[in-house]
C-alpha positions as CSV (number, residue, x, y, z in Angstrom):
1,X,-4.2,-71.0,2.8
2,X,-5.2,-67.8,3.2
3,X,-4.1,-64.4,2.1
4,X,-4.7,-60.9,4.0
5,X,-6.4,-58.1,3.1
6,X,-5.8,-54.8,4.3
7,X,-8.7,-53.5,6.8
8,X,-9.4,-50.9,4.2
9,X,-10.2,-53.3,1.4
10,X,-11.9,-55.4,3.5
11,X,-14.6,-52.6,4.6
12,X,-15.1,-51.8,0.8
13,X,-17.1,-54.9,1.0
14,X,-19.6,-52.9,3.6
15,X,-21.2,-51.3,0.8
16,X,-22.2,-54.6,-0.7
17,X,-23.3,-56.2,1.7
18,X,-25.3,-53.5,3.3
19,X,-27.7,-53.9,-0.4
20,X,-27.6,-57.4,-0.1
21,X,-29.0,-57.0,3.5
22,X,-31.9,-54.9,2.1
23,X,-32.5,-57.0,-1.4
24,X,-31.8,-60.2,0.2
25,X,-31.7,-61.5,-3.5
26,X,-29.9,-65.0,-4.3
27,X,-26.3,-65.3,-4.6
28,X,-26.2,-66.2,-8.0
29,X,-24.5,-64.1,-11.3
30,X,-28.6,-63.6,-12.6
31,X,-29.2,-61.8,-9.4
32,X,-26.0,-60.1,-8.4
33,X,-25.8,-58.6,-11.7
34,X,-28.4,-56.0,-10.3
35,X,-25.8,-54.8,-7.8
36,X,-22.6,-55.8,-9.4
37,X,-22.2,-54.9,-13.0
38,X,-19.6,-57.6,-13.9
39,X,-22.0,-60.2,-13.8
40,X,-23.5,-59.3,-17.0
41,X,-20.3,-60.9,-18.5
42,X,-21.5,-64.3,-17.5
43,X,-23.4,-67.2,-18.8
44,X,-25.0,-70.0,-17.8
45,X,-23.8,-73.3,-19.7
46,X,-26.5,-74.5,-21.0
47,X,-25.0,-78.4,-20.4
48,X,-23.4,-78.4,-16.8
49,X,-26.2,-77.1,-14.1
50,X,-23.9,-75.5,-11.6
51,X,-21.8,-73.6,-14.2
52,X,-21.4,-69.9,-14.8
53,X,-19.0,-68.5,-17.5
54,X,-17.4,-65.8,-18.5
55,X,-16.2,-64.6,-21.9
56,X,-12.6,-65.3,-20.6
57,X,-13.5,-68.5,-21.6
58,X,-13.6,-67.3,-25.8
59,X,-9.7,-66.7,-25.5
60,X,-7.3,-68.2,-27.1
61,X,-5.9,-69.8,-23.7
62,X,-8.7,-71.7,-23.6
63,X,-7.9,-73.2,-27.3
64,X,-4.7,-75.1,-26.2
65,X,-3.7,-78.2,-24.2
66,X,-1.5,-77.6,-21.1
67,X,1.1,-79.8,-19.3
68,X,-0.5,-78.4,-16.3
69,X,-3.6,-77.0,-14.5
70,X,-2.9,-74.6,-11.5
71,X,-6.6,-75.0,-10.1
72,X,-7.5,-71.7,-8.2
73,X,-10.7,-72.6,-6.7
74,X,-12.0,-70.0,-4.1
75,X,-15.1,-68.7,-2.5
76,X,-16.8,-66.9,-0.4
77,X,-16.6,-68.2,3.7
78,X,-18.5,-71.7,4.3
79,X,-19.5,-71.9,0.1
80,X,-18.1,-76.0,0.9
81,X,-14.4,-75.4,-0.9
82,X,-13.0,-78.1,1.0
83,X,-16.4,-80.4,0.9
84,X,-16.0,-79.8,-3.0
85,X,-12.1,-80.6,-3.1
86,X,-12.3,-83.9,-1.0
87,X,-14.9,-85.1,-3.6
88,X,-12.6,-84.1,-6.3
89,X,-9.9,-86.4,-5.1
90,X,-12.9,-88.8,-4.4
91,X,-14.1,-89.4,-8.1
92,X,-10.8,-88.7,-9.9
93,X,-7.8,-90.1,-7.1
94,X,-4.9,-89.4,-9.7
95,X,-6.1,-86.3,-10.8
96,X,-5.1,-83.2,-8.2
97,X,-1.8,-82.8,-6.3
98,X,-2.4,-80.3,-3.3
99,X,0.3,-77.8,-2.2
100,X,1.3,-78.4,1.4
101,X,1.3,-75.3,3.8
102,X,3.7,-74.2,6.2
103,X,2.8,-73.7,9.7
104,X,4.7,-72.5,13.2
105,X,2.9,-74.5,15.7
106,X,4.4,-77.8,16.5
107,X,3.0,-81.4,14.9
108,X,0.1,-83.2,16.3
109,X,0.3,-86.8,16.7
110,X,0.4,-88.8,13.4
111,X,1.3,-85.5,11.7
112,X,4.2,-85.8,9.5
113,X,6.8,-83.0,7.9
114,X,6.5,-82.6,4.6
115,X,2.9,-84.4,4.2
116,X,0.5,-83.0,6.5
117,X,2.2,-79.1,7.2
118,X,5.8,-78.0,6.5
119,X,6.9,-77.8,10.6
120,X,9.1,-74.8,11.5
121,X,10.3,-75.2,15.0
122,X,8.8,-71.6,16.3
123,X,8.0,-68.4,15.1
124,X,11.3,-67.2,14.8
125,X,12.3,-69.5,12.8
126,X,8.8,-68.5,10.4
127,X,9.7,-65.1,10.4
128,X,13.5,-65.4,8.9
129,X,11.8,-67.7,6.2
130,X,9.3,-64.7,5.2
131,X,12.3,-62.3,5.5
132,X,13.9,-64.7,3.2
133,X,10.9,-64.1,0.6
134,X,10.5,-68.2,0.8
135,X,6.9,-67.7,1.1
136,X,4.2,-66.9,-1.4
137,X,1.5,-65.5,1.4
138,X,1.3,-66.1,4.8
139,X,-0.5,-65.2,7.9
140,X,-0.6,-64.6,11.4
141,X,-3.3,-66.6,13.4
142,X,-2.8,-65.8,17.6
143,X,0.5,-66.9,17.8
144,X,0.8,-69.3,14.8
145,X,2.2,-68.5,11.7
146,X,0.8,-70.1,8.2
147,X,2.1,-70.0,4.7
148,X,2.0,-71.1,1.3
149,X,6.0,-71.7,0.4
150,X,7.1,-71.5,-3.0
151,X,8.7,-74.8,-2.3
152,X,5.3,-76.2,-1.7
153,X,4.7,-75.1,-5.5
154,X,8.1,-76.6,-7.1
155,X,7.1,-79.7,-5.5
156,X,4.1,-80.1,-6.9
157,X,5.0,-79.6,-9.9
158,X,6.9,-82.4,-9.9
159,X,4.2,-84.7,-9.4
160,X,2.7,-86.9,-11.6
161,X,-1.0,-85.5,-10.8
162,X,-1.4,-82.9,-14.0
163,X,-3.7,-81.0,-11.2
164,X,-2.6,-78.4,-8.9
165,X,-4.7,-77.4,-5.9
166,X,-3.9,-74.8,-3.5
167,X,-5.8,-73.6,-0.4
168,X,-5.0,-69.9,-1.3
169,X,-7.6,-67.2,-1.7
170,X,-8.8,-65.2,-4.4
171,X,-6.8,-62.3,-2.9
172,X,-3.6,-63.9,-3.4
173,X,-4.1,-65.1,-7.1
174,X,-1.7,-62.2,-8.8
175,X,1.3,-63.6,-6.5
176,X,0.6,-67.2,-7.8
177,X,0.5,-66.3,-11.0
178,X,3.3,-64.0,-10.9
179,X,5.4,-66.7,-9.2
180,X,4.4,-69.5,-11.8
181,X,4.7,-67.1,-15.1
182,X,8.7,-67.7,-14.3
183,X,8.6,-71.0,-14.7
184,X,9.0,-71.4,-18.5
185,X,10.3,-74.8,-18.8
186,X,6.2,-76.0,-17.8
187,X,3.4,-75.0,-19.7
188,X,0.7,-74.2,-16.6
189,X,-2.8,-73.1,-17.1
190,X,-4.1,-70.8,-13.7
191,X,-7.8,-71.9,-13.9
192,X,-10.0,-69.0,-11.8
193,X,-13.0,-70.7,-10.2
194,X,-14.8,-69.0,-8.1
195,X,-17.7,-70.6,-5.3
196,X,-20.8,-69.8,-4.3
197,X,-23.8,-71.3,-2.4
198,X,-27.0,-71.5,-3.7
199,X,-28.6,-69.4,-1.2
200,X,-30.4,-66.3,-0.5
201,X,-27.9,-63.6,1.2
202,X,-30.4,-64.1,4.4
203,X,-29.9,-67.9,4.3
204,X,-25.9,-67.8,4.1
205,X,-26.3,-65.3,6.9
206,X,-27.7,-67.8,9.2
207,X,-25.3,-70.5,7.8
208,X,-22.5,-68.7,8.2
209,X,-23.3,-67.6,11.6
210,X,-23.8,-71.4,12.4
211,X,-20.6,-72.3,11.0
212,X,-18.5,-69.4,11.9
213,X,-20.1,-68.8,15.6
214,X,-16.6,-67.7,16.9
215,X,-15.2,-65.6,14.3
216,X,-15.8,-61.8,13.7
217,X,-18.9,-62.3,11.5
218,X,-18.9,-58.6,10.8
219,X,-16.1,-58.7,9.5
220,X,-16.5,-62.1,7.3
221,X,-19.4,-60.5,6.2
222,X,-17.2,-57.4,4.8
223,X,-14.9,-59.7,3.2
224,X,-17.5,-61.6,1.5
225,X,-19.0,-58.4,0.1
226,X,-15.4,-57.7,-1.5
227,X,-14.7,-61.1,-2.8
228,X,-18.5,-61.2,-4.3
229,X,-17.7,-58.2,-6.0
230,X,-13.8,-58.7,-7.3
231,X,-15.2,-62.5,-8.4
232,X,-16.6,-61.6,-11.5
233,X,-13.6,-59.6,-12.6
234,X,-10.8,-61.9,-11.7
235,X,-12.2,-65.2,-11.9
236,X,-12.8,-67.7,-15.5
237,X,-15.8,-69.9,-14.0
238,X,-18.4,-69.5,-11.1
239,X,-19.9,-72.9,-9.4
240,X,-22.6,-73.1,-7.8
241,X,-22.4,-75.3,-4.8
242,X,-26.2,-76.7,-4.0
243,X,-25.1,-77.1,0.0
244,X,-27.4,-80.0,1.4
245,X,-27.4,-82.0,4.6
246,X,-27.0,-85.0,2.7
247,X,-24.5,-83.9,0.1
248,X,-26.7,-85.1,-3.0
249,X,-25.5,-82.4,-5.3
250,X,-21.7,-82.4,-4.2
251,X,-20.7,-85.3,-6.5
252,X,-22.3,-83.0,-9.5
253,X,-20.3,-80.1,-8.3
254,X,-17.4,-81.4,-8.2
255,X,-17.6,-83.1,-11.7
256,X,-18.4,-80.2,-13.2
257,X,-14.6,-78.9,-11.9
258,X,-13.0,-82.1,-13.7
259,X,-14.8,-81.9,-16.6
260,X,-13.3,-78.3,-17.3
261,X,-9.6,-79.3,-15.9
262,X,-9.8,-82.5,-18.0
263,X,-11.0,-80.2,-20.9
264,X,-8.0,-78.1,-20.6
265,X,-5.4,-81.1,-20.2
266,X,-7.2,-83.1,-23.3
267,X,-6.7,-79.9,-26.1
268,X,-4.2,-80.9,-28.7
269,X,-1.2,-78.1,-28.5
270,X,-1.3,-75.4,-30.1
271,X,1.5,-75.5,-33.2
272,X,4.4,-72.8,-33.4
273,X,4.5,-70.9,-36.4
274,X,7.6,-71.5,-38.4
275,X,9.3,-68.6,-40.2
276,X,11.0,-69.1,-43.5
């Protein structure tokens, strides 16, 4: 799912990428921390290859056991989020429940309400819902209408899965958290992770351009700038996603995610303090 961003945040990203264009430096936090100060504040773990972390990850949050994980995982355009998500679910089946989205256009074969999209019968209908606040984000895409519902949330909550995955972007992380902070009756961790490919900025150029040949790559290229340089400020974790043909390092990727959710699930709870 994704979440918009107004034109004038998304040109704030020029600036960014305009120095990357000239430095052509690798996208990782050792070498964007020349441009972007925020990188200072992470690490690399010294046991988990892919792994970048912040000193978010010395709170006390990160000291306690949670019923569940809200698993925030974002990244720049064509950094293999999905790739990394499917081999999630791959290597740990029962551990991630993902949020379903809601969409205006009408099913495809085999598609099935409630499963593969939430259907509404036309646009209308879509645009009630969002005056009716029953959407977390949403978007307009041609004439199509897609959204995160909060139902979509409540749902999977229920689940068994102690994992919840949502397609949403880094830009629409606040509401999420916002939305689940009212929820008091389940103790929910939002985990910030944050992807990006193991690339020089010219290399993800050209890969973006392959993989993106009819967008406005301008204008990806202005929102990358602004999520490369938010990341380090909002998010807990950055992965680094080693993109090859033959996916070699996207098992080791993806582990690296379940180690840190299981980490988080596996913490004995933190005891009240009983007054006298």
């Amino acid at each position: 799912m994704r979440s918009n961003l107004s034109k004038k945040e998304i040109e704030s990203g020029k600036d960014l990428i305009q120095l990357l264009l000239e430095k052509d430096i690798k996208l990782l936090p050792d070498y964007l921390r020349e441009l972007v100060l925020e990188y200072k504040n992470f690490f690399k773990d010294p046991q988990q290859e892919y792994l970048w972390f912040s000193k978010k990850t010395k709170q006390k949050e990160f000291n306690q056991k949670y019923d569940k994980i809200m698993l925030l995982l974002s990244g720049i355009t064509a950094s293999g989020k999905d790739a990394i998500r499917q081999e999630i679910e791959r290597l740990s089946p029962n551990l991630l429940t993902k949020t379903i989205t809601a969409t205006s256009r009408q099913p495809r074969k085999e598609e099935v309400d409630g499963k593969d999209y939430y259907f509404f019968n036309n646009s209308k209908n879509f645009r009630q819902a969002i005056k009716n606040k029953e959407f977390l984000e949403y978007i307009k895409q041609g004439q199509r209408f897609y959204g995160l519902p909060k139902k979509s949330l409540d749902e999977a909550i229920k689940q068994k899965n102690p994992v919840i995955y949502s397609q949403i972007e880094m830009s629409g992380w606040t509401k999420v958290e916002r939305y689940l902070s009212n929820l008091p009756e389940v103790n929910i961790f939002n985990l910030k992770v944050f992807v990006v490919p193991e690339m020089n900025f010219s290399e993800y150029q050209q890969w973006l351009k392959e993989k993106r040949s009819n967008d406005d790559l301008e204008s990806r290229l202005a929102k990358t700038g602004w999520e490369l340089k938010k990341a380090p400020k909002k998010s807990h974790f950055i992965v680094i996603n080693k993109i090859t043909k033959d996916g070699e390092h996207l098992t080791h990727t993806a582990q690296t995610i379940i180690t840190q959710t299981n980490r988080l699930l596996s913490l004995p709870k933190k005891k009240e303090k009983i007054i006298l």
